[in-house]
C-alpha positions in Angstrom: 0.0 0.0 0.0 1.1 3.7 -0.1 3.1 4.7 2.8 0.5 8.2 3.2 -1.9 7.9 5.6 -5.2 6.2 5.4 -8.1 8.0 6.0 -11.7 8.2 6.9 -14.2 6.8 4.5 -16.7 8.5 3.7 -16.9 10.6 7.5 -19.1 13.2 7.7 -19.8 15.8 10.6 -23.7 15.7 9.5 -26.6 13.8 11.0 -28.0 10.7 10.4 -27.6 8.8 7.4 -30.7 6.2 5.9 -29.4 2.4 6.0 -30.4 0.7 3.1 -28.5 -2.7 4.6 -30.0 -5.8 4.7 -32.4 -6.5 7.8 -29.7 -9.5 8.7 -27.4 -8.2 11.8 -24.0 -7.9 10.3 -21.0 -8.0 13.6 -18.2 -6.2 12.8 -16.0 -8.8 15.2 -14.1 -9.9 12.3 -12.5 -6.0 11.7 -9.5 -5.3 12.4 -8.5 -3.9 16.1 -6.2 -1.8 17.5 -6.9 -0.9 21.1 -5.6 2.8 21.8 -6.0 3.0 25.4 -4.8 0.5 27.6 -2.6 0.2 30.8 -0.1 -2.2 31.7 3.0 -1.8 34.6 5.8 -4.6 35.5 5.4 -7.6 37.9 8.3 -5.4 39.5 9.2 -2.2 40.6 12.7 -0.6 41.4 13.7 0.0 45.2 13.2 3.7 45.4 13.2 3.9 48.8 16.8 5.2 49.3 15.6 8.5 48.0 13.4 9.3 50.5 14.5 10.7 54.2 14.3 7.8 56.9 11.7 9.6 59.4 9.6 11.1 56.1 6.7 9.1 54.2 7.4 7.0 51.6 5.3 7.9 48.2 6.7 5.2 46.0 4.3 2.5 44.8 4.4 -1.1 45.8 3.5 -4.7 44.7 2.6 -7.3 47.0 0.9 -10.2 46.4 -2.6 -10.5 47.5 -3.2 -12.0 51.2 -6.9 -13.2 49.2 -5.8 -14.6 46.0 -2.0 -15.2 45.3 -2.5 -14.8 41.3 -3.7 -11.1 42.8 -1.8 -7.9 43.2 -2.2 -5.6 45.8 -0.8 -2.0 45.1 -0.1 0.2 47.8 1.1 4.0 47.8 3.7 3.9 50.7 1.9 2.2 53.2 -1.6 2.9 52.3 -3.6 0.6 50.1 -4.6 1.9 46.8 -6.3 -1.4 44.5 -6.1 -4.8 43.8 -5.2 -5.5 40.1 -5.3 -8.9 38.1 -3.0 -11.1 36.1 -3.6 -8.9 33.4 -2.1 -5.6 34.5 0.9 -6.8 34.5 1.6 -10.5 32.7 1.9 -10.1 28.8 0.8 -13.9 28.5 -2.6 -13.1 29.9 -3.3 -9.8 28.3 -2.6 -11.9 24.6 -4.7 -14.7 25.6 -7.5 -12.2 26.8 -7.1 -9.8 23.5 -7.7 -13.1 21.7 -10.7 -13.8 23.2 -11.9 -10.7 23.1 -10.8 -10.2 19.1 -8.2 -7.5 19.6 -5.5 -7.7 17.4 -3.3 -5.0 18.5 -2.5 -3.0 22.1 -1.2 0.4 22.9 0.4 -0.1 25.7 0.6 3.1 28.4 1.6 3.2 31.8 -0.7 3.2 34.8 -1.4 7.0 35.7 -1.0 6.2 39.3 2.8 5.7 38.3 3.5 9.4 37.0 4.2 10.8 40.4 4.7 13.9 38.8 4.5 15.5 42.5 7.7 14.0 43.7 11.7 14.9 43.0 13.2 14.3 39.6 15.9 11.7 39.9 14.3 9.2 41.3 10.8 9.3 38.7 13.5 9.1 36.1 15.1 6.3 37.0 11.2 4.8 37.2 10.0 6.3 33.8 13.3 4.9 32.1 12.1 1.0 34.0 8.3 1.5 32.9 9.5 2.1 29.1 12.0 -0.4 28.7 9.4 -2.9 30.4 6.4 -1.4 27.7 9.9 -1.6 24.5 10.3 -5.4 25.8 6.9 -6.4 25.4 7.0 -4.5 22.1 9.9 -6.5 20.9 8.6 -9.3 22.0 5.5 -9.4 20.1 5.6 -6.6 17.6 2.3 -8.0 16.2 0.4 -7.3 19.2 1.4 -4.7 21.1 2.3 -0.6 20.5 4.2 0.9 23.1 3.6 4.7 24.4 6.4 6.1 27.1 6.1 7.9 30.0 8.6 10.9 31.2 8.8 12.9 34.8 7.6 15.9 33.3 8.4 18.3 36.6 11.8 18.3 35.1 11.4 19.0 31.1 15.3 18.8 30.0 15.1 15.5 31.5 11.7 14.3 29.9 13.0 15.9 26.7 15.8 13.5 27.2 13.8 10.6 27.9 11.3 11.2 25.0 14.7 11.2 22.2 15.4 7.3 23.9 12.0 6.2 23.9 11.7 7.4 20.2 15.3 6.6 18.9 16.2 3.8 21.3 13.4 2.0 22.1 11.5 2.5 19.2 8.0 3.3 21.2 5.5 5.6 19.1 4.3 8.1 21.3 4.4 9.7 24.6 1.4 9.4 27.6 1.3 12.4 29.9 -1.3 13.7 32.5 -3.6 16.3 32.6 -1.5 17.8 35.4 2.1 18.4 36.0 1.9 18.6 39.5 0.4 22.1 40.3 1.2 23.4 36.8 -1.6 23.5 33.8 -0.2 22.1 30.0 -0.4 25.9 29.0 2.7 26.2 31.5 5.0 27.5 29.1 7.7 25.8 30.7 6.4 23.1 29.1 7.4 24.8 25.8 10.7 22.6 25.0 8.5 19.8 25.9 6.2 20.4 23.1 8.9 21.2 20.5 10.4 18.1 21.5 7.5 15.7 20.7 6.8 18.2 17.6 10.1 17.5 15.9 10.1 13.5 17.4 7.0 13.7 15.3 5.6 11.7 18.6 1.8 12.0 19.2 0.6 12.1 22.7 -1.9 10.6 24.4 -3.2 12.8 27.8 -5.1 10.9 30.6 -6.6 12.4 33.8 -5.1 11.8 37.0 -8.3 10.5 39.3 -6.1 10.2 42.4 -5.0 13.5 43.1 -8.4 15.5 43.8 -9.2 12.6 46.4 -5.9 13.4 47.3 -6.5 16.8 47.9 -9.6 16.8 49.0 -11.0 13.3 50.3 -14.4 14.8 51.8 -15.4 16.2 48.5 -14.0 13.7 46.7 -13.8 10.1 48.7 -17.3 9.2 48.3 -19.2 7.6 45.2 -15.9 6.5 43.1 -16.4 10.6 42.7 -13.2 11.2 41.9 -13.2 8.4 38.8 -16.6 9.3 37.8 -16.8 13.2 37.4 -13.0 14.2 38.6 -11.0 12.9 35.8 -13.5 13.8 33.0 -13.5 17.2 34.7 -9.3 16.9 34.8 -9.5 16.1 31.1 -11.8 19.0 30.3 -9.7 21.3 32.0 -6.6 20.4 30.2 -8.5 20.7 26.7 -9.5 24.2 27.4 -5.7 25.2 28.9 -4.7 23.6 25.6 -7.3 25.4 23.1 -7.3 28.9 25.3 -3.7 29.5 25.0 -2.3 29.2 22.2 0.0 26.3 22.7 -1.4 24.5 19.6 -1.0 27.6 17.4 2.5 27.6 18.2 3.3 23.4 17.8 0.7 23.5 15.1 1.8 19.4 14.5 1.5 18.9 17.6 -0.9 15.4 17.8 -3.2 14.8 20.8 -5.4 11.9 21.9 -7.4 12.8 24.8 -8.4 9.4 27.1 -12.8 8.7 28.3 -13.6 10.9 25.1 -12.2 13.8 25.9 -14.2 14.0 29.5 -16.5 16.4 30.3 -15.6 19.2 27.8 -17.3 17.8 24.3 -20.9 18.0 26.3 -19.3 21.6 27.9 -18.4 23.2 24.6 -21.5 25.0 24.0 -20.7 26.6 27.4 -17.3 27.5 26.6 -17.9 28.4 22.7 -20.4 31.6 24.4 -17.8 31.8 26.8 -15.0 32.9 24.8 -17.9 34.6 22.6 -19.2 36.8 25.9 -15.7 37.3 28.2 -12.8 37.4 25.7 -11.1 39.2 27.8 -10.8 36.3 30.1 -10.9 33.5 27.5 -9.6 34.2 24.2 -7.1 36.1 25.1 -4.1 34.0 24.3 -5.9 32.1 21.8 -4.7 33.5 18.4 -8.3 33.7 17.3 -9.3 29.8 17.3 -12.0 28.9 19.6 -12.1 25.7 21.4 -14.8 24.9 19.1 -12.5 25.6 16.0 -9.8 23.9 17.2 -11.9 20.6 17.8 -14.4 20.5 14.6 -12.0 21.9 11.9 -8.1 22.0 14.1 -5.6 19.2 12.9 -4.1 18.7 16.8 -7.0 16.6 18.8 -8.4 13.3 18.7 -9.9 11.4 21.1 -10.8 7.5 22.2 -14.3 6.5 21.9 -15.2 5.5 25.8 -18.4 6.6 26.3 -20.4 3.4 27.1 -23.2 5.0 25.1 -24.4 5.0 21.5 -26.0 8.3 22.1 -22.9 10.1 23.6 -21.3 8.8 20.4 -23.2 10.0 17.9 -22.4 13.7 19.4 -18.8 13.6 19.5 -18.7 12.5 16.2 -21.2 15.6 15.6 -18.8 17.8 17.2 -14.9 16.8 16.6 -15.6 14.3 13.4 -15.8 10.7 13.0 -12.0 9.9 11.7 -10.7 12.0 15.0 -12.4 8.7 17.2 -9.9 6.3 18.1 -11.1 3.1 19.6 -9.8 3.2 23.3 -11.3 0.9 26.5 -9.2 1.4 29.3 -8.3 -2.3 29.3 -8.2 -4.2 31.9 -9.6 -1.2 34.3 -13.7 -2.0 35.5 -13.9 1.8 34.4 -13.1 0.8 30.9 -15.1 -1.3 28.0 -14.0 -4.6 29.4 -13.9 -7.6 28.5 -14.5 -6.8 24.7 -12.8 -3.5 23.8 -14.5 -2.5 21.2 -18.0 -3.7 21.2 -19.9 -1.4 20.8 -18.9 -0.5 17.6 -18.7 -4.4 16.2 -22.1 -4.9 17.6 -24.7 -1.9 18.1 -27.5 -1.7 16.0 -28.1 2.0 17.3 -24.8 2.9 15.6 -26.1 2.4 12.2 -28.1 5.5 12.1 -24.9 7.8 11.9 -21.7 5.0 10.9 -20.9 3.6 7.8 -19.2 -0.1 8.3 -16.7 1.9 6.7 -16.4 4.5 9.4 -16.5 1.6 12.1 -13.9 -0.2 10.9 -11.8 3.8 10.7 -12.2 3.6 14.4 -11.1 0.4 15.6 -8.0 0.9 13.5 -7.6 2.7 10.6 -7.3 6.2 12.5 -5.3 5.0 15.1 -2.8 4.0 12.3 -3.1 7.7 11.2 -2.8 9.0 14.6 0.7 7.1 15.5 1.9 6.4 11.6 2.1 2.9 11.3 0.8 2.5 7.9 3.7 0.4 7.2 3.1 -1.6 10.5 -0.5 -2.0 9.8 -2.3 -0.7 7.0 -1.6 -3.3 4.7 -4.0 -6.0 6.8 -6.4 -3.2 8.1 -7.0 -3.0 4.5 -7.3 -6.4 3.8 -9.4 -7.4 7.0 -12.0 -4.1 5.4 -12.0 -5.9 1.7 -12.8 -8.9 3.4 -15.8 -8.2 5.4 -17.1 -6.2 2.4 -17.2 -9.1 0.6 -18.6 -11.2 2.8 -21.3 -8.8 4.0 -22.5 -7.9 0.8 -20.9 -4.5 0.7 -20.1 -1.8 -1.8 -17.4 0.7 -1.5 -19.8 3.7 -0.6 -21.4 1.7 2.4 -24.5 0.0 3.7 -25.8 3.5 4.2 -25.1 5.4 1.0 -22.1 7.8 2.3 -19.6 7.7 -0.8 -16.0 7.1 0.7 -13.7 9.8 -1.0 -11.3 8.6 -4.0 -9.5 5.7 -3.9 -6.1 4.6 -4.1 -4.8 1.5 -5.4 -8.2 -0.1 -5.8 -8.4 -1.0 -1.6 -11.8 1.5 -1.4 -9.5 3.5 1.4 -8.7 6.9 0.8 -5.4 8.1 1.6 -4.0 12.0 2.8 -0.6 13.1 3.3 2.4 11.1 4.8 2.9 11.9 8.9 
């Protein structure tokens, strides 16, 4: 196949589309998969002990084995318990045997937020990011078929992050970089962050942002403690937050190839645009100042910097972000093997809900659970040549032509495969 990108076919930002598909159920289960969100740490973690004082707490994250089931373990934060995570988090042999089950062909392997300590000195995160990557490279090596690798980098020191991002891209061969929505008390507008941003600019390496959840129970455990609140409306409010930092001020007018994925759909801030659209309308004085002229709203329907994964658990919430930031800008994401997430099949929804058909092509499915993400971290070379193949296939065998069970004509196409292409990354 040509080494430029593939690209959506047939997306549109309109609104529903008439099927004219068969009344038989088609399942998409046989399209190919690439899962963009998903976490995974070592069976091990280094001794970082010896960095903090004798008589002071001790932040650094532990593995025990579970005291209730000895295939179980139990993470703690210092001395305090923080959850209980299976096999899966952590053996490679189990996540393959699951994604096989579950029909997932590939992973994207990121790091578990709770691991970013962001909060705490330099050195010793350093030393931890440079373990977590080379554990996430191994697995990568290992199976190159099955899993994607995404590195992390103690981002309260950027020369060092800046360092770490040139091995993870040139060394270890890993595809992009996972960040938070936070850098401890700093925003991603902090300009210090500046070098940062060139760095992953010129690395060409896209970057996937994920909320925190821990630190507003942290910092607040009476608001936050109760009703998994923290999980449930902090981190999409984390997200949302980082968005409009983002889109308000100017950072992606001046890294203009800078690439974001934003994890959970982008959180709360695709249902909160409306509010901030006639806010930077009403109080530009407060909002738009920095911007450049680009709304939020610009920078999300017509920009060239955001995606996000499709986590929503709900067909409705899907048809609006696809309204609002375009179909081939939805990566399929389920925060495997997290309850949070769409576990145990990643993907389902779109290989199996009827409700979808009112605004996706099969065409536009299949762009999801794989063909952007090949856009989004380049691995057309990697990739595109069976994503392609796997498409033809289920055509064929579904009784499909190149415009779709639902009439939306797929732009032109290139070398006969019914997949339009753009621009190399």
């Amino acid at each position: 196949m040509s080494p430029a990108q593939l690209a959506d076919c047939g997306c549109g930002h309109g609104g529903p589309v008439n099927s004219t598909r068969t009344s038989e159920k088609i399942s998409g289960a046989s399209l190919f998969r690439i899962d963009m969100h998903t976490h995974i740490m070592p069976p091990t973690l280094p001794d970082l002990s010896p960095f903090s004082p004798p008589d002071a707490p001790r932040p650094w994250l532990q593995l025990k084995p579970s005291p209730k089931d000895p295939e179980q373990v139990d993470m703690y934060v210092g001395d305090s318990f923080f959850r209980t995570v299976e096999p899966n988090c952590f053996s490679g042999a189990t996540r393959l045997r699951e994604m096989d089950e579950a029909g997932v062909d590939v992973q994207v392997l990121s790091t578990v937020p709770i691991l970013f300590f962001y909060d705490e000195a330099p050195e010793p995160v350093t030393i931890l990011a440079q373990y977590l990557n080379n554990h996430i490279a191994s697995l990568c090596r290992e199976y190159p078929g099955r899993f994607v690798g995404l590195a992390t980098v103690p981002l309260q020191d950027v020369n060092a992050s800046v360092e770490e991002l040139k091995r993870a891209a040139r060394g270890l061969r890993l595809e992009g970089v996972e960040i938070g929505t936070t850098i401890g008390d700093k925003n991603l507008d902090d300009p210090s962050l500046d070098p940062f941003w060139r760095a992953c600019e010129e690395l060409d390496f896209p970057v996937f942002v994920h909320p925190l959840g821990y630190s507003l129970q942290k910092e607040n455990p009476e608001r936050w403690g109760k009703y998994w609140a923290s999980w449930l409306v902090g981190m999409p409010s984390e997200t949302a937050l980082a968005i409009l930092n983002l889109t308000c001020s100017g950072v992606l007018n001046r890294f203009p190839n800078l690439k974001f994925c934003f994890a959970h759909a982008g959180g709360s801030f695709p249902s909160l645009l409306g509010r901030i659209e006639h806010g930077y309308e009403c109080r530009p004085d407060l909002v738009a100042l920095h911007a450049g002229g680009i709304s939020p709203k610009q920078h999300l329907a017509f920009g060239s910097n955001i995606w996000i994964d499709s986590l929503v658990h709900d067909p409705d919430l899907l048809e609006y972000i696809c309204k609002k930031i375009g179909k081939d800008r939805v990566l399929m994401g389920s925060d495997y093997p997290f309850p949070l997430g769409e576990v145990p099949v990643a993907g389902q929804m779109l290989v199996e809900e009827e409700e979808l058909d009112g605004f996706l092509s099969w065409d536009e499915r299949a762009m999801m659970l794989a063909g952007s993400t090949i856009n989004f971290l380049g691995l057309q070379d990697t990739f595109g040549g069976v994503f392609i193949e796997r498409l033809e296939k289920f055509r064929r065998v579904n009784g499909l032509d190149r415009k779709g069970e639902n009439g939306v004509a797929t732009p032109p196409m290139t070398e006969n495969t019914g997949v339009s292409i753009l621009s190399p990354r």
